[in-house]
C-alpha positions as CSV (number, residue, x, y, z in Angstrom):
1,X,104.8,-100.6,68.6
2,X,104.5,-104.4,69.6
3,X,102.5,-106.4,67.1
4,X,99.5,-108.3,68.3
5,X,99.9,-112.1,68.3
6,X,97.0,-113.1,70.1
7,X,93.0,-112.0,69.6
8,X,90.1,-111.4,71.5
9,X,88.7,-115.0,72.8
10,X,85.6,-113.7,73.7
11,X,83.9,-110.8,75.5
12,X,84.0,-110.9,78.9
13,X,80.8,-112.0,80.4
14,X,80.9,-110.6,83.7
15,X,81.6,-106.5,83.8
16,X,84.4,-105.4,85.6
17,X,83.0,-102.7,88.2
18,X,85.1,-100.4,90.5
19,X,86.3,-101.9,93.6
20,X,87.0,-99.1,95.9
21,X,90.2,-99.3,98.1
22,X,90.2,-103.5,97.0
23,X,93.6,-103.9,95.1
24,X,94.8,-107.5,94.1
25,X,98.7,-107.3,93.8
26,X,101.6,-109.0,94.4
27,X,101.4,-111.7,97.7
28,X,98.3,-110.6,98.8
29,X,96.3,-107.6,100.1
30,X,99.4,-106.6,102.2
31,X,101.5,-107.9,100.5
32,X,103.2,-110.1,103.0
33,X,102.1,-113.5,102.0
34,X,98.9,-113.7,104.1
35,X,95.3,-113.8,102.2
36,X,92.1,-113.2,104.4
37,X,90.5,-116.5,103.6
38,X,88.4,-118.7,106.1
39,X,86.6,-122.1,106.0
40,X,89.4,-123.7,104.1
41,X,89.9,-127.3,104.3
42,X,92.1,-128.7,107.6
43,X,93.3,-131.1,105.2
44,X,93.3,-132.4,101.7
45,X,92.2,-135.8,100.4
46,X,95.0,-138.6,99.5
47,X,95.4,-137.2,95.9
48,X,95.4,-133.4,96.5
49,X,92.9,-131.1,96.3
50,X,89.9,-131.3,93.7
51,X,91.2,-129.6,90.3
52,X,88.5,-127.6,89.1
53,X,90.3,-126.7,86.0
54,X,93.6,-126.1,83.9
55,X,94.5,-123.7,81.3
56,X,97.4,-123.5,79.0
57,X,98.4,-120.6,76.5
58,X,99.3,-117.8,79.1
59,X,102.4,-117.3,78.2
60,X,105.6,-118.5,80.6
61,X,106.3,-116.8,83.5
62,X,107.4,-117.0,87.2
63,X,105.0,-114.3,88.1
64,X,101.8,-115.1,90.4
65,X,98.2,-114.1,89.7
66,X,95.7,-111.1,91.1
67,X,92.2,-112.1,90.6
68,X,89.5,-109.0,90.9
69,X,86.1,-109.1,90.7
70,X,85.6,-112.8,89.4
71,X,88.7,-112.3,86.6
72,X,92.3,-113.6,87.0
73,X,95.0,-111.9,85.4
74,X,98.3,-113.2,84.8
75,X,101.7,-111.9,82.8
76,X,103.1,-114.3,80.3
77,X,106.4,-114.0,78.0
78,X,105.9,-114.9,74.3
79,X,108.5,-114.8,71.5
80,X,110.1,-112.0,73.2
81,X,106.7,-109.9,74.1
82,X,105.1,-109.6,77.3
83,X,101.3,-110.1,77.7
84,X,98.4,-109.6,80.2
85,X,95.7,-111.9,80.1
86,X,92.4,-111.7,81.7
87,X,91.0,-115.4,82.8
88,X,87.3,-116.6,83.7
89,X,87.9,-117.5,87.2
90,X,84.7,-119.9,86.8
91,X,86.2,-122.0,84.1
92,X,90.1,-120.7,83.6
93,X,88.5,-119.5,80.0
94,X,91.3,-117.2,78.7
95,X,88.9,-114.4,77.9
96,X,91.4,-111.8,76.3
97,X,95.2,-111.1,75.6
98,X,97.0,-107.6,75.8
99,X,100.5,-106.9,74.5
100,X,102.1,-104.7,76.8
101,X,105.9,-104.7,76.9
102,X,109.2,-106.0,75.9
103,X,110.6,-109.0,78.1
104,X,114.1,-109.3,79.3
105,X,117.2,-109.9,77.1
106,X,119.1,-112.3,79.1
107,X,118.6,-115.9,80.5
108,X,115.2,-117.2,82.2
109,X,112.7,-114.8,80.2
110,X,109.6,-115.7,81.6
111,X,107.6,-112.7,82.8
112,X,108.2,-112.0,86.5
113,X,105.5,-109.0,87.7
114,X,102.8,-109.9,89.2
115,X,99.9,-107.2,87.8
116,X,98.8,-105.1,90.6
117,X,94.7,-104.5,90.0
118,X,92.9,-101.4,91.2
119,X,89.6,-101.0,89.9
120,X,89.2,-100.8,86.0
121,X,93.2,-100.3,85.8
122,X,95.8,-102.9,85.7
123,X,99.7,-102.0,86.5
124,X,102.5,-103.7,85.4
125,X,106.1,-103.3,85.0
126,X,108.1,-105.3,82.3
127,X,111.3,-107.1,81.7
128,X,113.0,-104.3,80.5
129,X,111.5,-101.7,83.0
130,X,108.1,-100.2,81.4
131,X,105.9,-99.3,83.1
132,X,102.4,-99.5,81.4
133,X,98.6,-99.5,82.5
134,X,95.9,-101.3,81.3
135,X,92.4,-99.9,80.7
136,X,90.3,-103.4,81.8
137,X,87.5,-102.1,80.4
138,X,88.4,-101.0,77.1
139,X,91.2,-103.8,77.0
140,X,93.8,-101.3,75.6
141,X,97.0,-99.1,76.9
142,X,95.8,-96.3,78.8
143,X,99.8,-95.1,79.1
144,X,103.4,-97.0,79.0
145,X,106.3,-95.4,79.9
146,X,109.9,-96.7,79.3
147,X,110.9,-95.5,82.9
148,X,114.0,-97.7,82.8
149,X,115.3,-95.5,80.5
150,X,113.6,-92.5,81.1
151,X,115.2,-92.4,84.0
152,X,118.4,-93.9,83.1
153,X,118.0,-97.1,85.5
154,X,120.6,-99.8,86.3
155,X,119.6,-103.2,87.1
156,X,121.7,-106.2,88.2
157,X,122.2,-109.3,86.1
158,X,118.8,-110.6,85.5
159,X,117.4,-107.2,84.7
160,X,113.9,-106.2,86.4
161,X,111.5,-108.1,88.7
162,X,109.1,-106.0,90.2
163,X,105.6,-105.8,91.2
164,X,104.2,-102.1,91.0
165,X,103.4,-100.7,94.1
166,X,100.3,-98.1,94.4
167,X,100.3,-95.2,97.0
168,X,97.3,-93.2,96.5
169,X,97.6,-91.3,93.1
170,X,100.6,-93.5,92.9
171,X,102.2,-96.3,91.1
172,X,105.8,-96.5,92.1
173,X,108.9,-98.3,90.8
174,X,112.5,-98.8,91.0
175,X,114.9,-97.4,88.5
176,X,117.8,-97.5,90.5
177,X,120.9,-95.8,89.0
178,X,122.7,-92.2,89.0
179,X,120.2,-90.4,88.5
180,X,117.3,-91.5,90.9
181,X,116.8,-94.5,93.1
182,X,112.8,-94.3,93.3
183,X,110.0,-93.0,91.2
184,X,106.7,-92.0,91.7
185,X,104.2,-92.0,88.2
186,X,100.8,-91.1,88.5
187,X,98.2,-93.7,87.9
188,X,95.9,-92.1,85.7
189,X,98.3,-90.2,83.4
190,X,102.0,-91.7,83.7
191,X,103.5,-88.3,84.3
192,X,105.9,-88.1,86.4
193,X,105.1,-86.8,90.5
194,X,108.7,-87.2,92.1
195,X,112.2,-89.2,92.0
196,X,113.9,-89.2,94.6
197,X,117.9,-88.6,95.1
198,X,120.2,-91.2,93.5
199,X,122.0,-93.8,96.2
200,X,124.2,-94.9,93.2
201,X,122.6,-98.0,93.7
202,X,121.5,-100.8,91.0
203,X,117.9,-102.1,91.0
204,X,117.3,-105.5,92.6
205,X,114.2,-107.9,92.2
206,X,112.6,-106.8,94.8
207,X,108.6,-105.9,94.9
208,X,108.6,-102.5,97.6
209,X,106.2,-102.3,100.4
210,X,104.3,-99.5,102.2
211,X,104.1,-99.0,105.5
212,X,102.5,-96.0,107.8
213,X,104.0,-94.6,111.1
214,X,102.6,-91.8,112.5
215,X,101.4,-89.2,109.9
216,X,104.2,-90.5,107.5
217,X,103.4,-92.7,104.6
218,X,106.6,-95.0,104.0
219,X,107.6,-96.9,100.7
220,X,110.3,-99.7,101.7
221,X,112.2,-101.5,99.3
222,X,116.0,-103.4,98.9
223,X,118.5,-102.2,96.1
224,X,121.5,-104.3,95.4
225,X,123.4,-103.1,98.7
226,X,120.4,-100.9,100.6
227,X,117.8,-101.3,102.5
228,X,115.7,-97.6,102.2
229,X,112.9,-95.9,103.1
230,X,110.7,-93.6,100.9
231,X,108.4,-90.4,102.1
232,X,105.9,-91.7,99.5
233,X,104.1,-88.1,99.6
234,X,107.5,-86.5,98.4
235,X,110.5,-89.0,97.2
236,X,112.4,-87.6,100.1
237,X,114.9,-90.8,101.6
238,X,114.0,-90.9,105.3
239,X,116.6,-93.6,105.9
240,X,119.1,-95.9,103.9
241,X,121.1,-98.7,105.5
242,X,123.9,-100.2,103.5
243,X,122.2,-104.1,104.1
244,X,124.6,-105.7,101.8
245,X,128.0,-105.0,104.6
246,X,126.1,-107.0,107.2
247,X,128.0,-110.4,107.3
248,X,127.0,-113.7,107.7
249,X,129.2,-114.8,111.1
250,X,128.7,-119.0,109.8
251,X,129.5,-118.4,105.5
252,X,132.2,-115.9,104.5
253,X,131.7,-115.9,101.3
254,X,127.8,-115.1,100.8
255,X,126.3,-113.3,97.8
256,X,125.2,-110.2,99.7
257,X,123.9,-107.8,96.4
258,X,121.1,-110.5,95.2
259,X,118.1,-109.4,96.6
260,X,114.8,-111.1,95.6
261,X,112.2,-110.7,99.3
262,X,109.7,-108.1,99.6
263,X,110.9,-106.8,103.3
264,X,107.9,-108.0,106.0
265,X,106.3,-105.4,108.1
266,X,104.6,-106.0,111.9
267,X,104.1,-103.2,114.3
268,X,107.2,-101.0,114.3
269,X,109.5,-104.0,113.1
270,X,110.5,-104.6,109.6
271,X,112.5,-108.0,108.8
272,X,114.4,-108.9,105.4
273,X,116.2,-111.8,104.0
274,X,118.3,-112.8,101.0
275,X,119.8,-116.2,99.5
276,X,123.4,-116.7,99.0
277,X,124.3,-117.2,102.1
278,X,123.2,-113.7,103.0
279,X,122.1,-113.4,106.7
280,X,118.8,-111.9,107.3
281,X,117.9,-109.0,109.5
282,X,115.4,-107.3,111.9
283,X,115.2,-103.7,112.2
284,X,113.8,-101.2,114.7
285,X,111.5,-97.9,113.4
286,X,111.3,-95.1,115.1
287,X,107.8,-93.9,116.1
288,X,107.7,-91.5,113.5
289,X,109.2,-94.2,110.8
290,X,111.9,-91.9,109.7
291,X,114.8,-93.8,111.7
292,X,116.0,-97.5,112.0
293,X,118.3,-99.1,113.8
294,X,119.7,-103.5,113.8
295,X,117.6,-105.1,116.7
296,X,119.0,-108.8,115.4
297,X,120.8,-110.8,112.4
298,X,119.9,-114.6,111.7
299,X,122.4,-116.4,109.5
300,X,120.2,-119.2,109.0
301,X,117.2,-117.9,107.6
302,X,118.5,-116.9,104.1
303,X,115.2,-117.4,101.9
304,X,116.4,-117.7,97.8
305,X,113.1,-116.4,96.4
306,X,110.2,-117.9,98.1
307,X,109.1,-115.5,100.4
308,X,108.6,-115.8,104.0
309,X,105.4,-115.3,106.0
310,X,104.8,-114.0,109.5
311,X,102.3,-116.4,111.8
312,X,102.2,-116.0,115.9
313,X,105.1,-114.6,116.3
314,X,107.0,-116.8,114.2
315,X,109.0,-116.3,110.5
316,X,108.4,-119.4,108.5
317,X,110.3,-120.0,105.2
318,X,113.0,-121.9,103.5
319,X,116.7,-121.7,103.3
320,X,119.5,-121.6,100.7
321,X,122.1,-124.4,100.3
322,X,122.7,-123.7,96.8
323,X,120.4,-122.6,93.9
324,X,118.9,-126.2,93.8
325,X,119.0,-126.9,96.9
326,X,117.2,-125.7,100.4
327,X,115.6,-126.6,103.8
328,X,112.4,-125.0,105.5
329,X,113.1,-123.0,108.5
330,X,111.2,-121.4,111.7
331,X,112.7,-118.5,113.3
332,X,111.3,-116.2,116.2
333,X,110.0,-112.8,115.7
334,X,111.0,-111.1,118.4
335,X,114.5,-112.8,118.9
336,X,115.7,-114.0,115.8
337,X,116.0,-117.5,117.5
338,X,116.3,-120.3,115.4
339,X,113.3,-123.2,115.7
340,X,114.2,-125.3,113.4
341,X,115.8,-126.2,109.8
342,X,113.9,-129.0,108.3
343,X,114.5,-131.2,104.9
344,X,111.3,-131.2,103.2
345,X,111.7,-132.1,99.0
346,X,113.2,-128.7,98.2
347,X,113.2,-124.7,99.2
348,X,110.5,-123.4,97.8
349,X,107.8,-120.6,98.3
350,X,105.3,-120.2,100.9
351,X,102.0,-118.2,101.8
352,X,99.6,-118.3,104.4
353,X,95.9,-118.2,105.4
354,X,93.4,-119.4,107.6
355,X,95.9,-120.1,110.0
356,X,97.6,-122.7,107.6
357,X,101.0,-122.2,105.2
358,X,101.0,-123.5,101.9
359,X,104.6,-124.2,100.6
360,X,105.3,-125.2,96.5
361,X,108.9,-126.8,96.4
362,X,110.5,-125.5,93.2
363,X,112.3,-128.4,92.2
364,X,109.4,-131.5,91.8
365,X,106.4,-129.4,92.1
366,X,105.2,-130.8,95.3
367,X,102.8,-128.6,97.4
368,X,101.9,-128.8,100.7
369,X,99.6,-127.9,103.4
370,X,101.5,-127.3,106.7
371,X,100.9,-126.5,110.0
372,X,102.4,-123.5,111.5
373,X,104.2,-124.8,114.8
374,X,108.1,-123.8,115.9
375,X,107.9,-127.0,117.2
376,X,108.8,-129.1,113.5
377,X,107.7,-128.9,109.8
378,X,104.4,-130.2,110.3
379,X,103.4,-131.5,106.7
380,X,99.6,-132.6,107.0
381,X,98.9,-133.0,103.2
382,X,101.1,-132.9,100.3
383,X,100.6,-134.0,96.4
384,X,102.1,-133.8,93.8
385,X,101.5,-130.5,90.8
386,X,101.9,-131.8,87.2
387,X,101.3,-129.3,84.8
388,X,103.2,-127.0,83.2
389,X,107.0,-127.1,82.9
390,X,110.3,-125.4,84.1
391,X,110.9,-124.3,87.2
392,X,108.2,-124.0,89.5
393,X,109.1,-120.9,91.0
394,X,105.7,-118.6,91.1
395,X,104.1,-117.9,94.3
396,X,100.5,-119.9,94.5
397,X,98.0,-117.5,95.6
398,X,94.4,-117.6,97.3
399,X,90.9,-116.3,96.7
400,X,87.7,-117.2,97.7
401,X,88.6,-120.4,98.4
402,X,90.6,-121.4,95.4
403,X,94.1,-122.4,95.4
404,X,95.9,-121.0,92.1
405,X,99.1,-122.7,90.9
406,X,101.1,-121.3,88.1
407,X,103.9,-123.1,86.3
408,X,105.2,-122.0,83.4
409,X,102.8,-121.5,80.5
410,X,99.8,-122.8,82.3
411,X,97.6,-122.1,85.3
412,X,95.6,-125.0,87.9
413,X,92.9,-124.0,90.0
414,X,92.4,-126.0,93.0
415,X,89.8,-126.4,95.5
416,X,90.7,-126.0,98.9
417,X,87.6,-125.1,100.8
418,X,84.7,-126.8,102.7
């Protein structure tokens, strides 16, 4: 029983109503870094963007927001609790607070799950591996389990970083360990639907993906040595390739079980990437998704935690030197070639929409609007984000026209539309 350390602000004003198949989660609709916005500005003025607001009191966390039906909702770590909290997207208003889980043990506690929003329910996994839902409505627990050990999980050194994913009934996470690899809750109840067969595998920090080929429904995530893919109607492993063997031909000595990137799907190909000095990787799927097979490595391309986005063809993101240091780097889709490596501030994360990237550089807090060309690191406006403290390692996000920055305890709204 976690004791409540924060009360109701206020009622919330506007009613949350079902949204159908609409589900705010983790990097976007699809999860790949790329929001569906339009009419956004082709450049900012001298200063940045016009702030519309800032709010502090959060919590701190590295996690991004989901924002659903005019209400932003954010994780935040306090005094060794985890929290939800629903923000008026008007006004940044912090309208209420939920306890929902214990945070991590070890170094850098700030809350790292982005909430994945369906609806009245809110999912979340915490820093110790429950996974809980959140009646929006009611503002209360609708069910929490302790699936990390439940299911007797093991996670690598910084314990768990995942965004749930929802298939159907489904809200699916990542034990790892020797007794399962993935699980599959339902979403109204908790119980258990399937686990899947153990790979003997530690958890990474790694969000999974779902992808569909054919009449097969496939859940795709990154342990700390496999790649694997997931029948997400069953738990059976259609494939698992054992990513962390592939070498790096320029750096003998890379880090190959630290996996942080969501794997990127496009049209039969899926590509991943690590830091460390890890090379990244393109990989072929069979028609019926339940095979795979190397097409290309790229030693170059080793993003740390940022993210990398797909535009035209082209793989944009940055590169690891060490952990605070990294460059920005363009690489082909369909080749692996190498465009360029840039020097731009710091490495950093990066998302995309209406046909523009947005990159925040972890280490000063610069973001910047770029222009997606192979050509060079095309930086058309840049300033400079001061609130907050730590690292600023959260993914912005987009909605409706709105830029969201989150750094640390607080959260900036910026307007970035006509």
């Amino acid at each position: 029983m976690y004791k409540t350390r924060y009360i109701l602000v206020v009622f919330l004003l506007v009613p949350i109503w079902l949204s159908g198949q609409e589900i705010a989660q983790w990097r976007g609709p699809e999860r790949n870094g790329v929001y569906p916005e339009t009419g956004l500005l082709d450049e900012w003025p001298e200063k940045g963007p016009e702030q519309l607001w800032s709010t502090e009191g959060i919590g701190k966390g590295f996690s991004s927001v989901s924002v659903l039906d005019g209400i932003i909702y954010a994780t935040g770590w306090n005094d060794s609790i985890e929290y939800l909290t629903a923000i008026n997207r008007t006004n940044g208003q912090i309208l209420w607070q939920i306890p929902y889980g214990q945070s991590i043990q070890r170094s850098f506690k700030d809350t790292r799950c982005t909430p994945t929003i369906e609806g009245d329910r809110a999912y979340m996994i915490s820093g110790r591996g429950e996974v809980v839902c959140v009646d929006l409505t009611q503002q209360h627990i609708a069910w929490n389990v302790d699936a990390f050990h439940q299911f007797e999980g093991e996670s690598a050194r910084w314990e768990i970083a995942e965004s749930p994913l929802l298939v159907d009934n489904k809200v699916i996470y990542t034990p790892g360990g020797h007794k399962t690899t993935l699980v599959a809750l339902d979403k109204q109840t908790g119980e258990t639907i399937w686990t899947s067969e153990t790979l003997h595998d530690t958890s990474a920090f790694v969000s999974p993906i779902l992808i569909e080929r054919e009449d097969n429904k496939i859940i795709v995530n990154v342990l700390s040595n496999y790649l694997i893919g997931v029948n997400a109607e069953n738990g059976k492993i259609f494939w698992s390739y054992k990513y962390s063997e592939l070498e790096n031909p320029l750096r003998q000595n890379s880090a190959t079980f630290i996996n942080t990137i969501s794997p990127l799907y496009k049209a039969g190909r899926l590509f991943i990437t690590s830091g460390y000095d890890h090379t990244s990787a393109m990989f072929e799927l069979s028609p019926d998704g339940t095979e795979i097979s190397l097409v290309w490595s790229q030693p170059v391309m080793d993003t740390h935690h940022g993210g990398v986005v797909l535009h035209d063809g082209y793989l944009y993101g940055s590169t690891w030197i060490n952990n605070r240091e990294g460059n920005w780097a363009c690489v082909e889709w369909e080749t692996g070639e190498l465009m360029y490596e840039k020097e731009w501030n710091n490495k950093g994360s990066i998302i995309s929409a209406d046909d523009k990237l947005v990159v925040y550089e972890e280490k000063m807090g610069f973001v910047a609007l770029v222009k997606p060309s192979p050509e060079d690191f095309q930086v058309i406006s840049s300033f400079k984000h001061n609130q907050g403290s730590g690292p600023h390692w959260s993914h912005p996000s987009i909605k409706d026209g709105v830029l969201y920055v989150r750094h640390g305890n607080t959260l900036t709204a910026y307007k970035i539309s006509n």
